[in-house]
N, C-alpha and C positions, 0 to 999 in steps of 0.2 A: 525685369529683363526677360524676353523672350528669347527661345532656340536659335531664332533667327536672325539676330544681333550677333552671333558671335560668328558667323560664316556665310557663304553664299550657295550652300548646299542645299540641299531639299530637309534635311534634318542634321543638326551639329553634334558631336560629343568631343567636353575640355576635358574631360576626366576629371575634372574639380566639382563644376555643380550639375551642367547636362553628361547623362549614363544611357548609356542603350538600356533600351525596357524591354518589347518583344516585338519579334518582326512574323512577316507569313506571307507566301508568296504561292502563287495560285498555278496549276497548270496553263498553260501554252491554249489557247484557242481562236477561232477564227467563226466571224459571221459575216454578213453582207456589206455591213460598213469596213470591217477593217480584214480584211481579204489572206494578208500576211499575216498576222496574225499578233494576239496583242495576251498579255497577261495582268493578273493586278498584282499589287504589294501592299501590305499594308505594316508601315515603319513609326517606328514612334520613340522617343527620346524621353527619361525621366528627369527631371529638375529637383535636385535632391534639396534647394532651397525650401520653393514654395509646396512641394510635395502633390504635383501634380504630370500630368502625362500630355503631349502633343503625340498627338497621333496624324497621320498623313495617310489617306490614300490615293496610289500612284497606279496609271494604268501603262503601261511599259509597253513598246514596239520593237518588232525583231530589229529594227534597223539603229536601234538605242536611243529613240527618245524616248522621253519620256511625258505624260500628261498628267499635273495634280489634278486631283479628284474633288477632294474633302480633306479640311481642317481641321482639327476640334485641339483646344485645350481642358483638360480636366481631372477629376480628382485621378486617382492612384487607385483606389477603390473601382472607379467608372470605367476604367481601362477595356477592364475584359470584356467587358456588355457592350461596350460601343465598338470592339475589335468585332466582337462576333455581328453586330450589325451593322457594320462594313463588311465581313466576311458574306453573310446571308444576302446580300442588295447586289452583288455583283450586275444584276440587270434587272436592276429597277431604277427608280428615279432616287439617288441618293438623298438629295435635298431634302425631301416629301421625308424618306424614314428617315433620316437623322432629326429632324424637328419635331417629327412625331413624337419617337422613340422618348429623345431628351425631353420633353416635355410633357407625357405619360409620367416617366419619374421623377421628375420635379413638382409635380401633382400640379398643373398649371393649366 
């Protein structure tokens, strides 16, 4: 079962098996694309079953949309490596570092 079976939110918690893990929410900025101004988050949901983390990052609009970024499912252990390299990429090519990254530590 994933997080996302149980709601139609961007991240779910039942209190039973999905728990809030750690969230992080970036200053307020503005560049040429996005003029009003945009911030990231990055949210993530623990699955006390299979004892792994979704993590989501979200890049937010003053106006309240909101745009997913990046997905990742994985260990409990992985959380924070992959939080800080979604914190770190804020403007880089997410894609490129998340594949890298997970794949450096998977020795692949």
């Amino acid at each position: 079962m994933n997080n996302s079976d149980i709601g139609s939110g961007l991240i779910n918690y039942d209190f039973e098996r999905f728990f809030p893990h750690k969230s992080w929410v970036s200053g307020w900025a503005t560049d040429e694309t996005y003029r009003a101004g945009f911030c990231y988050k990055i949210l993530s949901v623990r699955d006390e079953i299979d004892g792994r983390v979704e993590l989501v990052l979200v890049r937010s609009f003053r106006d309240g949309t909101k745009e997913e970024l990046h997905r990742a499912r994985i260990s409990i252990g992985e959380a924070d490596d992959a939080a800080s390299i979604f914190h770190s990429a804020s403007h880089k090519s997410l894609d490129w570092i998340m594949k890298s990254r997970i794949t450096q530590r998977r020795g692949v």
